[in-house]
C-alpha positions as CSV (number, residue, x, y, z in Angstrom):
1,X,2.5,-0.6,-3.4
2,X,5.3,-1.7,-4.4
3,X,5.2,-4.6,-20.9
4,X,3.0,-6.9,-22.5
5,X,-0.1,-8.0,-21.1
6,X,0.6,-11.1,-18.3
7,X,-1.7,-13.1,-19.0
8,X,1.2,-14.1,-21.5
9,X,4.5,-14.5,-19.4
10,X,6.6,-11.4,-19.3
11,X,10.1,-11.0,-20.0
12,X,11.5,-9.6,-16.4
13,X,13.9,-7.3,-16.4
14,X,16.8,-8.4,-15.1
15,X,16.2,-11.9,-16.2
16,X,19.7,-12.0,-18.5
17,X,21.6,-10.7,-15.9
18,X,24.7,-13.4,-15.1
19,X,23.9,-15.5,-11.8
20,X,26.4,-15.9,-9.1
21,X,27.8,-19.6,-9.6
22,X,27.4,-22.2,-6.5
23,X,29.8,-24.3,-6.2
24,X,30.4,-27.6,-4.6
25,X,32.0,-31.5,-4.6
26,X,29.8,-34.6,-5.6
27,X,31.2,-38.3,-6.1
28,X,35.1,-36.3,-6.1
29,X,34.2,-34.0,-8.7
30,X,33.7,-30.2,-8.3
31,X,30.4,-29.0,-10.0
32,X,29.3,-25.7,-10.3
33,X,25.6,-23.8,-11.1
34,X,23.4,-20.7,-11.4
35,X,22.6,-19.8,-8.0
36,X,19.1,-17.7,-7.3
37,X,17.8,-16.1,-4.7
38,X,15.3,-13.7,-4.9
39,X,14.9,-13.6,-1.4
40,X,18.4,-11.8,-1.0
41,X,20.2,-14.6,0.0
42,X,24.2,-14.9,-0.5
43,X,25.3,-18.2,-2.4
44,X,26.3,-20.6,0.3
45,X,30.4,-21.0,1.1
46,X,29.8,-24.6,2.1
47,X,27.4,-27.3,0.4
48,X,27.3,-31.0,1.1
49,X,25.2,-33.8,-0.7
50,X,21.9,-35.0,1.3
51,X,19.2,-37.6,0.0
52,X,16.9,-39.9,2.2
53,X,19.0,-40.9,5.0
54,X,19.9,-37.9,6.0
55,X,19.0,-37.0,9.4
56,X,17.0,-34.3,11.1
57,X,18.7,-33.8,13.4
58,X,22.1,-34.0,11.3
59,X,20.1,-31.3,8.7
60,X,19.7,-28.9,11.4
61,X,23.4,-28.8,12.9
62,X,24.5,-28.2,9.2
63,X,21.7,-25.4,8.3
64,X,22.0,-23.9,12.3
65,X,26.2,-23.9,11.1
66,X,25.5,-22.0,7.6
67,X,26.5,-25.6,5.8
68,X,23.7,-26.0,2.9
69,X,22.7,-29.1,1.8
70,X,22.0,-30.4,-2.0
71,X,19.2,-32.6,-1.9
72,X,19.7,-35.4,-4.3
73,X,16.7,-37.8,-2.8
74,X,13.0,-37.7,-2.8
75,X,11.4,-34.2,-3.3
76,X,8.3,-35.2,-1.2
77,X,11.0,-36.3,1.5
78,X,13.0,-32.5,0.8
79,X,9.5,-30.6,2.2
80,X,8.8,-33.0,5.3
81,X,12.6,-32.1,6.1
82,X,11.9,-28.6,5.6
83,X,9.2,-29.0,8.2
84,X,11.5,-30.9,11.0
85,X,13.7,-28.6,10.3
86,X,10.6,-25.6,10.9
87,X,9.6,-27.0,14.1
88,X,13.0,-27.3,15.4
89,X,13.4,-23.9,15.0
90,X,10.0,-23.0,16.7
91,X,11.0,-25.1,19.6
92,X,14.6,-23.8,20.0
93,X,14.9,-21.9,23.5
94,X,11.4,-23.2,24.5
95,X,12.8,-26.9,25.4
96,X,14.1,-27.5,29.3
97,X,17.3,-25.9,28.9
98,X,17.4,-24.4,26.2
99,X,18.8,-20.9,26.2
100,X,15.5,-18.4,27.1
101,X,15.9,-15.4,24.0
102,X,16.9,-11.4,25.5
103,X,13.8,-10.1,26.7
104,X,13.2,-6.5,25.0
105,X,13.5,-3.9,27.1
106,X,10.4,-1.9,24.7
107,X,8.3,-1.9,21.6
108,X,11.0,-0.9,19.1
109,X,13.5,-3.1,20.4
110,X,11.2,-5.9,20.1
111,X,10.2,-5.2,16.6
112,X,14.7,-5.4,15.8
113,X,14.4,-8.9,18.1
114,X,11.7,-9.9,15.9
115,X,13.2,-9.1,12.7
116,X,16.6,-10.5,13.7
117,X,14.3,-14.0,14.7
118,X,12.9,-14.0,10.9
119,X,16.2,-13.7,9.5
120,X,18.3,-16.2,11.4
121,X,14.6,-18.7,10.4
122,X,15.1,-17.3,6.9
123,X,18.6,-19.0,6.7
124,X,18.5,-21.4,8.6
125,X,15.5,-22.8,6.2
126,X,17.4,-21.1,3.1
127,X,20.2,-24.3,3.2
128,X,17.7,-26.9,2.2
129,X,19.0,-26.5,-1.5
130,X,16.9,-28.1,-5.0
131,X,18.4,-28.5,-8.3
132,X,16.8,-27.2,-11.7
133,X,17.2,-28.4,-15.2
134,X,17.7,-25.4,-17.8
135,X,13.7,-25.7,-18.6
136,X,12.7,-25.2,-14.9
137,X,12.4,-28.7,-14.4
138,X,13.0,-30.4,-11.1
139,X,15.2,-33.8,-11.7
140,X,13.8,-35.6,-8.1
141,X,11.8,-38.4,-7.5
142,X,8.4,-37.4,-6.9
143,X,8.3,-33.5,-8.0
144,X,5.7,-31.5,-8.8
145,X,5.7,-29.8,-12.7
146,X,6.3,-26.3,-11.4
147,X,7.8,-25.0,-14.8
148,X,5.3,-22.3,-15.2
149,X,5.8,-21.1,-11.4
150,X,9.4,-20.5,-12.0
151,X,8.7,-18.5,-15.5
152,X,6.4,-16.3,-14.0
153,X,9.0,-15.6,-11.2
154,X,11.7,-15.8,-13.2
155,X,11.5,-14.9,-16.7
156,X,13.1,-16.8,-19.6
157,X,16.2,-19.3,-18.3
158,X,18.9,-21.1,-20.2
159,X,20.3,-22.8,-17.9
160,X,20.6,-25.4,-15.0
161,X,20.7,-23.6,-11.2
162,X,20.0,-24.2,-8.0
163,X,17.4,-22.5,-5.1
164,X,16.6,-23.2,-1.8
165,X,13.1,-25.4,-1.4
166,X,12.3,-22.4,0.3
167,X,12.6,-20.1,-2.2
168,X,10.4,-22.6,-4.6
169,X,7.7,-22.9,-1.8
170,X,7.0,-18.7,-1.9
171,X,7.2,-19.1,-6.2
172,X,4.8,-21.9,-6.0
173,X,2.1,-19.9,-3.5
174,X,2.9,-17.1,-5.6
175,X,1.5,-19.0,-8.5
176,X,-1.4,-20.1,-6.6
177,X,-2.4,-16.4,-5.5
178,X,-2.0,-15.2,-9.0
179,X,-3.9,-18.3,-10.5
180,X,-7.1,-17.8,-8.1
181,X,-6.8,-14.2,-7.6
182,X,-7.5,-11.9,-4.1
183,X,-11.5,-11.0,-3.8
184,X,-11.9,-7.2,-3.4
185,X,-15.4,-6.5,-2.0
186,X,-15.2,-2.9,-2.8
187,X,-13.9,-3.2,-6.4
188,X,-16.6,-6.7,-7.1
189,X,-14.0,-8.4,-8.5
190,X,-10.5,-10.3,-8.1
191,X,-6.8,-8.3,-7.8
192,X,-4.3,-11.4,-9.2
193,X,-0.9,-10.4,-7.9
194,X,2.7,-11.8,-9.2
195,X,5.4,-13.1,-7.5
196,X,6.9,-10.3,-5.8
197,X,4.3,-7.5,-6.0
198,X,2.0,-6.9,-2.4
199,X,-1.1,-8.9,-2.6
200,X,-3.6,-6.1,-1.2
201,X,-5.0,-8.8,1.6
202,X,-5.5,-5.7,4.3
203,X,-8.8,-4.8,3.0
204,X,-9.3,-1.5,5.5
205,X,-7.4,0.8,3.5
206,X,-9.3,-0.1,-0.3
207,X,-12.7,0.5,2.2
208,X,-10.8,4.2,2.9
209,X,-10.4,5.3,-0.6
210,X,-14.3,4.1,-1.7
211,X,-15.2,6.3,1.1
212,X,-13.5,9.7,0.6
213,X,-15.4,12.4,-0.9
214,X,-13.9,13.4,-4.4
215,X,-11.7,16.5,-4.8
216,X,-13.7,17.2,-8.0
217,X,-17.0,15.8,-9.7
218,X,-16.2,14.5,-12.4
219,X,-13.1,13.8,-11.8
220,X,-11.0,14.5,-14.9
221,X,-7.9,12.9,-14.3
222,X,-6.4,10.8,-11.4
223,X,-2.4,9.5,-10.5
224,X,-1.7,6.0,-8.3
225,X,1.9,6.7,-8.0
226,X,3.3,3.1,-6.3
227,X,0.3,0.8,-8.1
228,X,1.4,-2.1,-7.4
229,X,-1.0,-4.8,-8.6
230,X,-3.0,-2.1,-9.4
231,X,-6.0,-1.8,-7.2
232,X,-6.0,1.8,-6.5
233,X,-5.6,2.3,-10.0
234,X,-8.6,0.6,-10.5
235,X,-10.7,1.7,-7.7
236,X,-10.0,5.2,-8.7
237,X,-11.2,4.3,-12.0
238,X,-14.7,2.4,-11.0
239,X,-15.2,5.8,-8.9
240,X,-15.4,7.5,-12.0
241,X,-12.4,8.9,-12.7
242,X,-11.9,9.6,-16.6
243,X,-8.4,9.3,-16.6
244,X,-5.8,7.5,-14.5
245,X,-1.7,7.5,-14.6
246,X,-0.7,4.6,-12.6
247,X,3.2,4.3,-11.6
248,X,5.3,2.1,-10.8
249,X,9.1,1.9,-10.9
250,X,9.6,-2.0,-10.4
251,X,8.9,-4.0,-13.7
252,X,7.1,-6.7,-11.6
253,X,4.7,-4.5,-10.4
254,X,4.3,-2.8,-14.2
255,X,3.8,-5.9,-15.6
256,X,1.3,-7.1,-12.7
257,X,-0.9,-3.7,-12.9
258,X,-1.1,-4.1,-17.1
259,X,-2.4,-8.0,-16.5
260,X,-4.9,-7.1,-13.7
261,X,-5.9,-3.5,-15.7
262,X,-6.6,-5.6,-18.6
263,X,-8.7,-8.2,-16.8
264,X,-11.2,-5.7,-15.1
265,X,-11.6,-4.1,-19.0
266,X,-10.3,-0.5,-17.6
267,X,-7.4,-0.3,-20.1
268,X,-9.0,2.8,-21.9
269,X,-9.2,4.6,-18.5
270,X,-6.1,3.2,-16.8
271,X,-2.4,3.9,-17.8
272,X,0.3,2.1,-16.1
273,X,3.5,4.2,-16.4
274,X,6.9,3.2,-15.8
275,X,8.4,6.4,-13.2
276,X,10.1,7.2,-10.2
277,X,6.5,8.4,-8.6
278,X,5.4,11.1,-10.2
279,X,4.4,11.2,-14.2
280,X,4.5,14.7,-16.1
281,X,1.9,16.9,-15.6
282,X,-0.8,17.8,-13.0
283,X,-4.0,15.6,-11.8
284,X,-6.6,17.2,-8.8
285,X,-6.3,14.1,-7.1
286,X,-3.3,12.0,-6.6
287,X,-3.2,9.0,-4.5
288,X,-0.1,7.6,-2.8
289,X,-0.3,4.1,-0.3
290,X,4.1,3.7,0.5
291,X,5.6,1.2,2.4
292,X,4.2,1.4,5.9
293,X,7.7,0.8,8.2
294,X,11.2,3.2,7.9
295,X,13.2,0.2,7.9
296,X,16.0,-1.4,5.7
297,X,14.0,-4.2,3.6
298,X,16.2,-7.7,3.5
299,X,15.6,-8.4,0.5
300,X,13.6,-7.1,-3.5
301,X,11.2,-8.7,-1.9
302,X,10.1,-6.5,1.2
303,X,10.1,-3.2,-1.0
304,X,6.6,-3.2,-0.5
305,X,6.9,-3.2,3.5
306,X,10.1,-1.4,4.2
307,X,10.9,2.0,3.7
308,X,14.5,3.0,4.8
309,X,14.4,6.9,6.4
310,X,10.8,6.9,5.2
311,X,12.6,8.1,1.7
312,X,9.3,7.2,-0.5
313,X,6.7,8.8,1.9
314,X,9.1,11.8,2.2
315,X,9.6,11.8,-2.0
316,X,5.6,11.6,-2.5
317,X,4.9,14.7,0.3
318,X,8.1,16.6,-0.7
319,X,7.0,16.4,-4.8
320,X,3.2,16.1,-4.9
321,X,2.7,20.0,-4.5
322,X,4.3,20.3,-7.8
323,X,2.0,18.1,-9.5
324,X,-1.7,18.9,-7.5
325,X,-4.4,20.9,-9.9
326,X,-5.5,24.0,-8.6
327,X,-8.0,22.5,-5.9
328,X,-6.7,19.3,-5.6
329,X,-6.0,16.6,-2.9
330,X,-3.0,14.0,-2.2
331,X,-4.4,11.2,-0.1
332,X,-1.7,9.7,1.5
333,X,-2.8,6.1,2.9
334,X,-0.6,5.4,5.9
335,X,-0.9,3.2,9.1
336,X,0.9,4.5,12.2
337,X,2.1,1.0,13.3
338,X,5.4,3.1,12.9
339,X,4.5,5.1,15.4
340,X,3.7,2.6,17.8
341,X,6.9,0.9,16.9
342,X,8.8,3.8,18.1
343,X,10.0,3.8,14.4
344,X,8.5,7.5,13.7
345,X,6.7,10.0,15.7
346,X,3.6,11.9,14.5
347,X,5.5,15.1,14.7
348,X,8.0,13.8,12.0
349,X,4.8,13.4,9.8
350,X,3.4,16.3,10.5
351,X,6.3,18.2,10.4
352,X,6.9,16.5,6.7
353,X,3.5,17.6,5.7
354,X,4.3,21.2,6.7
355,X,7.3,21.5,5.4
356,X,5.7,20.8,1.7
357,X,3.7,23.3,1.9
358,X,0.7,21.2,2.6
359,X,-2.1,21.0,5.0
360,X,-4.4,18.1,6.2
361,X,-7.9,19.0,4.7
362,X,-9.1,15.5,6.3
363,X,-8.6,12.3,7.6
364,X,-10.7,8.9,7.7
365,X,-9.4,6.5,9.6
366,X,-9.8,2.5,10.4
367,X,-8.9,-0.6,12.3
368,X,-7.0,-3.2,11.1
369,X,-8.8,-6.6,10.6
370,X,-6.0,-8.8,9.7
371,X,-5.1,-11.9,12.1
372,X,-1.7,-10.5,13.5
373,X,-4.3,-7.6,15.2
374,X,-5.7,-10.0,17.9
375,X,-2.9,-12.6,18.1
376,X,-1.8,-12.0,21.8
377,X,1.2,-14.6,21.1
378,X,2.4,-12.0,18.0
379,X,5.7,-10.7,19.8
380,X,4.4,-7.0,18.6
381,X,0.5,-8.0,19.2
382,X,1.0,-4.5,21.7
383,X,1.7,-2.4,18.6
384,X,-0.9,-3.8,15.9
385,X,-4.0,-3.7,18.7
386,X,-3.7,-0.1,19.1
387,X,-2.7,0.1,14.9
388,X,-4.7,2.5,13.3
389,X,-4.7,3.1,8.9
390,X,-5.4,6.5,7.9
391,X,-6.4,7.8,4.2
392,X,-4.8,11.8,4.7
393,X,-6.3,14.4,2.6
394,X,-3.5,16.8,1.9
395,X,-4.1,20.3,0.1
396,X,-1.9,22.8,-0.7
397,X,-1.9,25.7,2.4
């Protein structure tokens, strides 16, 4: 969803751009330093100095009161922190006492409580701050070399900054995805996402797109418009496809698709095309999986999830008449957890469809199989049950 090969590290864009500066006191003197967040978080109006003997308890009236701290002590002593810090949160409003959360009076209002949850948790655990040399390297006891991490999240750097250990926790998993790579059944090998671009762990949908019968056999020419990592692209490609345009508009997700294109040996079938969906010309089959929620996304980050107004699903079904071959198909891979979100209706889609001048030739449908589906302590466990992904096969009417 949703440059050089990356199997050498790319030069992000953005990457040059001047950081905000945190600021803060140590020892009586004011100090000041790049401050990154690519989670979207704002630079911290308050900072004090914590090392070893700081507190729990002390750490999570500061965070809890937007205060971040600037570890200075052990790193291995920074995560167990984080942690105490984790569970406290997870037990606030459980303990005897405690404050019981606003009960949602439905599903959509729920999915806001939920959301609102992960955010106050995202800043709460965002104030547990870790410095950075200029070369990515971390000057605390006991840190782990995590210098190529950062540059494949980061880009080039020139400088000293500082991050929340959170922050350095999701670049450090990041790296560990993109080392080891995601199996795809379907495709027989492994999808290696980046920091940033969607890992395609919901394996349902990829089943969807092996499955549905080709618009045209051959098929001469093919567009992924949102690749991602990639995987359509290269699905689409194994199926036979002689030619496939791959977009993307986010140069993460470029830069990922070239790297994992060039690993499965497709380059000669796949192109990976920087564009605002849609490359020139016309393909009889074009292939579009947006962000599955209408919702403002928090952060770069949640691009891939979040879709305010639903203004990429409404861009692909409003342009993709324009570029269909005569005979051609859209397949529009959608899950209607929206739906049972109270987020949209299936008249909006269908009315959306309509209104392009499009018609549903076809739809396969599946399950989801991912964890969240039967967790009955998920607070929307209601809405993923009855969840339902569907691969639509639009036509022009």
């Amino acid at each position: 969803m949703s440059l050089a090969s990356s199997l050498s590290t790319p030069s992000l864009a953005g990457a040059a751009v001047e950081q905000p500066q945190l600021c803060w006191n140590e020892a009586g003197e004011n100090r000041c330093a790049s401050w990154r967040a690519e989670g979207g978080a704002t630079v911290p109006k308050r900072v004090v100095i914590g090392d070893d003997t700081l507190a729990a308890d002390t750490a999570y009236r500061l965070a809890c009161e937007g205060t971040a701290i600037l570890w200075r002590g052990d790193f291995q002593n920074a995560r167990q922190l984080l942690q105490a810090l984790a569970r406290r949160l997870d037990g606030k409003g459980r303990r005897k006492g405690g404050k019981k959360p606003k009960a949602a009076a439905n599903i959509t209002e729920a999915f806001h409580f939920h959301r609102q949850a992960q955010a106050q948790r995202a800043r709460v655990l965002g104030m547990l701050l870790i410095p950075f040399d200029a070369d990515y390297g971390i000057p605390l006891r006991r840190a782990p070399d995590v210098r190529q991490a950062c540059r494949e999240a980061y880009g080039d750097n020139t400088a000293p900054f500082v991050t929340s250990l959170r922050e350095l926790q999701g670049i450090i998993g990041a790296h560990e995805w993109r080392k080891k790579g995601v199996e795809i059944p379907v495709l027989g090998a492994r999808i290696h996402p980046h920091y940033g671009v969607f890992s395609p762990v919901r394996g349902e949908y990829l089943e969807l797109v092996v499955k549905a019968p080709l618009p045209a056999n051959p098929l001469p020419q093919a567009f992924d418009i949102g690749t991602g990592t990639g995987v359509l692209a290269a699905l689409l490609a194994r199926r036979g496809a002689t030619h496939v345009v791959a977009t993307d508009c986010a140069p993460r997700a470029l830069a990922c698709a070239r790297d994992n294109i060039q690993r499965l040996q497709l380059e000669k079938q796949v192109d990976i095309v920087e564009a605002d969906l849609f490359p020139p010309g016309q393909a009889p089959l074009i292939v579009c999986n947006p962000p599955w929620l209408p919702a403002r996304p928090s952060s770069a980050l949640e691009q891939a999830v979040y879709d305010p107004d639903s203004r990429m699903l409404r861009g692909f079904l409003t342009g993709v008449g324009a570029h269909l071959a005569p005979g051609g198909e859209a397949w529009l891979i959608l899950s209607d957890l929206a739906e049972h979100l109270g987020l949209r209706s299936r008249e909006d889609l269908l009315g959306w469809i309509d209104a392009a001048g499009l018609k549903v030739a076809g739809r396969l449908d599946a399950r989801p199989i991912h964890p969240k589906a039967s967790d009955p302590d998920d607070p929307l466990h209601a809405a993923r049950r009855a969840e339902v992904t569907s691969l639509w096969r639009l036509a022009a009417k």
